[in-house]
MARFIPA-75701 format. One record per atom (N, C-alpha, C): residue number from 1; x negated, y negated, z negated. Coordinates in nm, 2 decimals. Each point is the difference from the previous one (the first is absolute). Example, Ala and Ser with C-alpha at 12.3 -4.5 7.8 and 13.67 -1.06 7.14 Angstrom:
// residues 2
+-----+--------+--------+--------+
: pos :     c1 :     c2 :     c3 :
+-----+--------+--------+--------+
:   1 :  -1.32 :   0.57 :  -0.78 :
:   1 :   0.09 :  -0.12 :   0.00 :
:   1 :  -0.09 :  -0.12 :   0.00 :
:   2 :   0.04 :  -0.11 :   0.07 :
:   2 :  -0.09 :  -0.11 :   0.00 :
:   2 :   0.08 :  -0.11 :  -0.08 :
+-----+--------+--------+--------+
// end
This chain:
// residues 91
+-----+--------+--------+--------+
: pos :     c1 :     c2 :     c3 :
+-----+--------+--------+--------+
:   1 :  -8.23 :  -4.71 :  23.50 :
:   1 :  -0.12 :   0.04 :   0.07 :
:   1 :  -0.12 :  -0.06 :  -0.07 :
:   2 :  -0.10 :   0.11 :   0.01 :
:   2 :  -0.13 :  -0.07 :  -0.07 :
:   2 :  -0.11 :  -0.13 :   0.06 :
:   3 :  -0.07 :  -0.06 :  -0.06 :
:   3 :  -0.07 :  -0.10 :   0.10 :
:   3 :  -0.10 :   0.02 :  -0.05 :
:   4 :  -0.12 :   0.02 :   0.08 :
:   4 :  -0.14 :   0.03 :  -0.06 :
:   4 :  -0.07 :  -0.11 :   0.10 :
:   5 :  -0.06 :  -0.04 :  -0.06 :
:   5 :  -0.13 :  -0.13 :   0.03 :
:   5 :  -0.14 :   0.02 :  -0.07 :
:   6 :  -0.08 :  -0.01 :   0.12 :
:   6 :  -0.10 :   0.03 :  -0.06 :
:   6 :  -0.10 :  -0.14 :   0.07 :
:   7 :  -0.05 :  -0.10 :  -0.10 :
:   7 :  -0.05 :  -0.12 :   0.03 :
:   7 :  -0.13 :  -0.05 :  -0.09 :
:   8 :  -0.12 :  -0.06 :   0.10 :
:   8 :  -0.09 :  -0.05 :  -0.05 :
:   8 :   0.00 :  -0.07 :  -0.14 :
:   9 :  -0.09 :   0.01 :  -0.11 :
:   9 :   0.08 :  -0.11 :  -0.10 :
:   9 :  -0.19 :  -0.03 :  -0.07 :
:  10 :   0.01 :  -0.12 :  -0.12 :
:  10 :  -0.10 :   0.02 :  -0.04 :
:  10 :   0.02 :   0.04 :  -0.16 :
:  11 :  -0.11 :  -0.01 :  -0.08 :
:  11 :   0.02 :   0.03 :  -0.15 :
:  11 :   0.10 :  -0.13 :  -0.10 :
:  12 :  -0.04 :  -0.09 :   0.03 :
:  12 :   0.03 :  -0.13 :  -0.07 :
:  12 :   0.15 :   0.02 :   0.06 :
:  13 :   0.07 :   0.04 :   0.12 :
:  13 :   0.13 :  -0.04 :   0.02 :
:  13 :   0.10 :   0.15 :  -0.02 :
:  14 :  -0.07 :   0.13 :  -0.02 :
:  14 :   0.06 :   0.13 :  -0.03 :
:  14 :  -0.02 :   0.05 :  -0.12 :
:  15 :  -0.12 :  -0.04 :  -0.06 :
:  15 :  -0.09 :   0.07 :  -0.09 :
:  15 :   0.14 :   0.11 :  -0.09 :
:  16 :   0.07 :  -0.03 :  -0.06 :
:  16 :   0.09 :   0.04 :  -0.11 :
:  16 :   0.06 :   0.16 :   0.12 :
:  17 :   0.05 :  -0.06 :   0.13 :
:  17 :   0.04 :   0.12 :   0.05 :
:  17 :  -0.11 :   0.13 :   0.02 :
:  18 :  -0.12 :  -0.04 :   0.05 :
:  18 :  -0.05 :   0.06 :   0.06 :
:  18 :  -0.10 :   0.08 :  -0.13 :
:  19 :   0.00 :  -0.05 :  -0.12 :
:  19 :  -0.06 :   0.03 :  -0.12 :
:  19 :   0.13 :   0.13 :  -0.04 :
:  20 :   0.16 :  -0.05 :   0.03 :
:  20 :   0.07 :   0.12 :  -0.02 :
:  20 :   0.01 :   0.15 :   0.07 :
:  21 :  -0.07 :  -0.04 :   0.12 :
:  21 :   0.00 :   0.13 :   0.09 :
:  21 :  -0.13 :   0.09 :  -0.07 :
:  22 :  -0.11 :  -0.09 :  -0.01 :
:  22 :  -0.13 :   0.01 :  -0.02 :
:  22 :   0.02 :   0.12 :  -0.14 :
:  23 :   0.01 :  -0.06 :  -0.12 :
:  23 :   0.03 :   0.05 :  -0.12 :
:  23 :   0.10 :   0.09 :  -0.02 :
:  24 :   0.13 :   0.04 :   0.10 :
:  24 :   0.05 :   0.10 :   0.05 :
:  24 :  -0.06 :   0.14 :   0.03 :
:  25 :  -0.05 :  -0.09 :   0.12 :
:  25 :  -0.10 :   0.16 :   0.07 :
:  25 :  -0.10 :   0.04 :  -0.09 :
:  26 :  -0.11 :  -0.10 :  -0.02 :
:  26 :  -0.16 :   0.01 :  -0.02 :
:  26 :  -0.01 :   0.02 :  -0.12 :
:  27 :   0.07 :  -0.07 :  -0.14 :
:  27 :   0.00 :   0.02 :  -0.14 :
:  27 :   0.08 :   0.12 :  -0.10 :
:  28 :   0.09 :   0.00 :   0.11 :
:  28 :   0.12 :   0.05 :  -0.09 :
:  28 :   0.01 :   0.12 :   0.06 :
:  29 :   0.04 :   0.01 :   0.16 :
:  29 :  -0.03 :   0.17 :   0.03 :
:  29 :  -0.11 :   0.08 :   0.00 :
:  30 :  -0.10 :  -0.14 :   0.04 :
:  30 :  -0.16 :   0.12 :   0.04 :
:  30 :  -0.10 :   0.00 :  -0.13 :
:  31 :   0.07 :  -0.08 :  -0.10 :
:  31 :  -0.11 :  -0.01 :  -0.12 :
:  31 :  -0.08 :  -0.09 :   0.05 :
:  32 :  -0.06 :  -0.08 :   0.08 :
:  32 :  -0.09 :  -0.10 :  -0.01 :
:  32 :  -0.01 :  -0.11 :  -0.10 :
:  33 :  -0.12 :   0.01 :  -0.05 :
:  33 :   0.03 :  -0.09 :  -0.13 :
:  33 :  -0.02 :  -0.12 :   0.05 :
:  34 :   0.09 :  -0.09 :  -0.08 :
:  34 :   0.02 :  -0.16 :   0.04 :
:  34 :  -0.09 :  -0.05 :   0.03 :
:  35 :  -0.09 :  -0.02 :  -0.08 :
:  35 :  -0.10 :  -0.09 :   0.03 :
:  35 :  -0.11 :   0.01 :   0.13 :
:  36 :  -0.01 :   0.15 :   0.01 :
:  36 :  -0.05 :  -0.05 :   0.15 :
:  36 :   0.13 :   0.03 :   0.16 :
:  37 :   0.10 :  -0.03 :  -0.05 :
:  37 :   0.08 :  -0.02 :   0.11 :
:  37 :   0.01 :  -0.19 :   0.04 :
:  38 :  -0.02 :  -0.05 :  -0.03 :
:  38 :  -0.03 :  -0.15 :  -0.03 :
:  38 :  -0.12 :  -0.05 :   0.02 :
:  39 :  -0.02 :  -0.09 :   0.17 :
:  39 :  -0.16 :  -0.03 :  -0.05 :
:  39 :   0.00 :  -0.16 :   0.08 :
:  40 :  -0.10 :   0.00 :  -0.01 :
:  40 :  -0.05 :  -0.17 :   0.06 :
:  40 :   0.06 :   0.01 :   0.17 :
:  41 :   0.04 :   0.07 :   0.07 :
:  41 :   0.03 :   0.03 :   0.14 :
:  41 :   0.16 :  -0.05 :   0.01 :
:  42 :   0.07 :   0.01 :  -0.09 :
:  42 :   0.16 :   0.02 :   0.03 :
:  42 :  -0.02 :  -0.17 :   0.00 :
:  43 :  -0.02 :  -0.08 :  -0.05 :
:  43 :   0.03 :  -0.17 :   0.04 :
:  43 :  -0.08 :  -0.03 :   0.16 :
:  44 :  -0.10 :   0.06 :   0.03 :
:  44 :  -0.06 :  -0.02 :   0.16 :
:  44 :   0.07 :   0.05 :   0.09 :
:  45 :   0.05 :   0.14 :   0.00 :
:  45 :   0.06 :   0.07 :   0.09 :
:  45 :   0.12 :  -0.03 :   0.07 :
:  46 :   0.04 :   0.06 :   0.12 :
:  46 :   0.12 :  -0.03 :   0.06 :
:  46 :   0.08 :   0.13 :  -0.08 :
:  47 :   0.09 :   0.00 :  -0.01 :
:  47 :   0.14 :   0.10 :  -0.07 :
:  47 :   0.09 :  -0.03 :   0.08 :
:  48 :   0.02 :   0.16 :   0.07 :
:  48 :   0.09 :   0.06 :   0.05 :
:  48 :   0.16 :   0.02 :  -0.12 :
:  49 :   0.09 :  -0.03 :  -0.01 :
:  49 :   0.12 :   0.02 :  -0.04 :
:  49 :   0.13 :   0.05 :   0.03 :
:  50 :   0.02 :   0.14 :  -0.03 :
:  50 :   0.12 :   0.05 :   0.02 :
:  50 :   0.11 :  -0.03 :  -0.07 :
:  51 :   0.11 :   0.00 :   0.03 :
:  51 :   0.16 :  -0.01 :  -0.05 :
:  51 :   0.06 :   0.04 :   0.04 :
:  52 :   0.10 :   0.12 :  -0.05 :
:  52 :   0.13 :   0.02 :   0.00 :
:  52 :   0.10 :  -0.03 :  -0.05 :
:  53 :   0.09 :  -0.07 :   0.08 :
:  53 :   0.08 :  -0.07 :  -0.08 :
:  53 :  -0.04 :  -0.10 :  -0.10 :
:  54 :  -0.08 :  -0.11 :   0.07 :
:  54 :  -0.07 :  -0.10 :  -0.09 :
:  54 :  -0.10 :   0.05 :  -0.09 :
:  55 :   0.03 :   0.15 :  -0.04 :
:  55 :  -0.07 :   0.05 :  -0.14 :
:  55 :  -0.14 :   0.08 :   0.09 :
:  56 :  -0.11 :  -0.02 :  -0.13 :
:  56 :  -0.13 :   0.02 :   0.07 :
:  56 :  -0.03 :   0.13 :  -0.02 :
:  57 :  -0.05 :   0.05 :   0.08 :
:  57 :  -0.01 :   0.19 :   0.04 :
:  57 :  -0.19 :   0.04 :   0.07 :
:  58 :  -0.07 :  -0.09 :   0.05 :
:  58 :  -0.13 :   0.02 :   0.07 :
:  58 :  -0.04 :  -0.14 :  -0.03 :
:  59 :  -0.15 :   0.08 :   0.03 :
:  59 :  -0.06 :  -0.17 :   0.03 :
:  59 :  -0.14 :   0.07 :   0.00 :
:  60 :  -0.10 :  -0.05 :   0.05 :
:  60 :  -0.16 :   0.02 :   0.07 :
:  60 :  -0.05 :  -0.10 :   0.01 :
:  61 :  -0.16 :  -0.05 :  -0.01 :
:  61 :  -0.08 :  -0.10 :   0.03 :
:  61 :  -0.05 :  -0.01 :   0.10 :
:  62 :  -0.06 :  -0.09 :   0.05 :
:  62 :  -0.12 :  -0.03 :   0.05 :
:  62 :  -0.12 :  -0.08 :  -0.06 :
:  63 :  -0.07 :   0.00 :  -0.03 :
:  63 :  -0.13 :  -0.02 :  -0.04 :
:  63 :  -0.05 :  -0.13 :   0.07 :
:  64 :  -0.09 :  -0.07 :  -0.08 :
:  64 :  -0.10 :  -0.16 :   0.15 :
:  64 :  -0.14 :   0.13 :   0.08 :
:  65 :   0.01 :   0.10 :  -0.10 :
:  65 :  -0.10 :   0.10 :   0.07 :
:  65 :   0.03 :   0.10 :   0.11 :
:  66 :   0.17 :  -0.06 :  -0.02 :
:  66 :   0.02 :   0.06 :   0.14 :
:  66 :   0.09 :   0.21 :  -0.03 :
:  67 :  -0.04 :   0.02 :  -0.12 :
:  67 :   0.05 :   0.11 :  -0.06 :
:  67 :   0.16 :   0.02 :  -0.04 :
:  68 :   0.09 :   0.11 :   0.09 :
:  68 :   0.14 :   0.01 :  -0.04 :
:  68 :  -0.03 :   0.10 :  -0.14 :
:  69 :   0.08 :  -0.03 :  -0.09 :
:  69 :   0.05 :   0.04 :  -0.13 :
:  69 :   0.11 :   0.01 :  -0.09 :
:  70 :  -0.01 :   0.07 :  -0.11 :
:  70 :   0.12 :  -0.03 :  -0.10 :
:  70 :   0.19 :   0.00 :   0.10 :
:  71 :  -0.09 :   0.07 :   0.09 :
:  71 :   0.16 :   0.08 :   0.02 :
:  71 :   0.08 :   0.09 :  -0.06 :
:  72 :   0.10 :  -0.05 :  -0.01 :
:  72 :   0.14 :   0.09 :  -0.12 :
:  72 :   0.15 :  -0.06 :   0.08 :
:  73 :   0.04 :   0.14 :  -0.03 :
:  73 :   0.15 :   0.04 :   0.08 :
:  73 :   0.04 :   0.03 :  -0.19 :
:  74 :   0.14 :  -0.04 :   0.00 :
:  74 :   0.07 :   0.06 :  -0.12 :
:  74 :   0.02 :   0.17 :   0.07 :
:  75 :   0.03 :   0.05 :  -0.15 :
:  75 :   0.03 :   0.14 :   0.04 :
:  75 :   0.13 :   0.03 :   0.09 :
:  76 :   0.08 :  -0.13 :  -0.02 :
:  76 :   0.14 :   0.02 :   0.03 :
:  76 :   0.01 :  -0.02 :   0.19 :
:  77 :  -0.05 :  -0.07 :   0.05 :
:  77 :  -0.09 :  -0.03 :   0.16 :
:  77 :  -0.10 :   0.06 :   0.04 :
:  78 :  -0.05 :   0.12 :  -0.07 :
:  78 :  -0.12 :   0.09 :   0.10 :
:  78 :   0.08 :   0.09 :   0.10 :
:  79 :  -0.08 :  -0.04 :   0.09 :
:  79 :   0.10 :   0.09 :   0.11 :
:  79 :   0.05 :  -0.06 :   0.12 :
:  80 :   0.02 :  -0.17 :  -0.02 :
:  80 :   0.09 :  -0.02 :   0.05 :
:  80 :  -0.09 :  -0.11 :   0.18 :
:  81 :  -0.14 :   0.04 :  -0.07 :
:  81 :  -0.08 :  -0.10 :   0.08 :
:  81 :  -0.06 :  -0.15 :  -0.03 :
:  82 :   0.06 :  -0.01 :  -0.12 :
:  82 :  -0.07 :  -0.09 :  -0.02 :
:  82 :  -0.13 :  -0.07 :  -0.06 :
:  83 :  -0.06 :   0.12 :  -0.01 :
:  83 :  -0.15 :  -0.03 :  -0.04 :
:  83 :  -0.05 :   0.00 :   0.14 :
:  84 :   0.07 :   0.06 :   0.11 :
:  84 :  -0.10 :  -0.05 :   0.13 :
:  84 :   0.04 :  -0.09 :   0.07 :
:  85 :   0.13 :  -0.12 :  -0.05 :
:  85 :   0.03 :  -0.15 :   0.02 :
:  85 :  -0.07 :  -0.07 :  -0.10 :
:  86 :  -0.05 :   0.05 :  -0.06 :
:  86 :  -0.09 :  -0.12 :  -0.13 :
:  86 :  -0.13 :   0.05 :   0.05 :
:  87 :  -0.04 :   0.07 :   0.05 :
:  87 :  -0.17 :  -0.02 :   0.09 :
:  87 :   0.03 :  -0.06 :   0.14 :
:  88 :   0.06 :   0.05 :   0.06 :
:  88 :   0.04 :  -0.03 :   0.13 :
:  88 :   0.00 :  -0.15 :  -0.05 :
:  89 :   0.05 :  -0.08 :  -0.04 :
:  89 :  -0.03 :  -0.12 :  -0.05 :
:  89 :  -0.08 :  -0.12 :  -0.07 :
:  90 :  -0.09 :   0.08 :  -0.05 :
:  90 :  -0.14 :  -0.02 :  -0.09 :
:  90 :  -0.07 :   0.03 :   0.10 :
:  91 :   0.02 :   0.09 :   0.16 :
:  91 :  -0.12 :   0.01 :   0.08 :
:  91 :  -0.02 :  -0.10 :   0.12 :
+-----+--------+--------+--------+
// end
């Protein structure tokens, strides 16, 4: 059976997972180029973190300004609801 968790986290204590979901979706499928996927907000922000099966699949911000963001579902989890447990969560 699969186990999906989806939990508050910050940059300093996920960075590496949520950089893999991130560079997944934003770099690599949508073409966004690196450098502005990366900015001064991901060490202030709250990060939302998905996992299936330990392994990271979503994740979204919150902002100190209060702004949800930088939501990404892998390709292989659209569908399944969990981009509206990673806001429902961030809200």
């Amino acid at each position: 059976m699969d186990t999906v968790e989806v939990v508050l986290t910050t940059w300093s204590t996920d960075r590496t997972a949520l950089r893999q979901v991130r560079r997944e979706v934003f770099i690599v499928e949508q073409s966004v180029p690196e450098e502005l996927e990366w900015d001064d907000d991901d060490p202030v922000s709250v990060h939302a973190l998905a996992t299936l099966n330990r392994e990271p699949v979503g994740t979204g911000r919150l902002t100190p300004a209060g702004k949800i963001g930088r939501v990404a579902v892998c390709q292989r989890c659209r569908g399944s609801g969990l981009g509206l447990r990673i806001m429902k969560l961030l809200l």
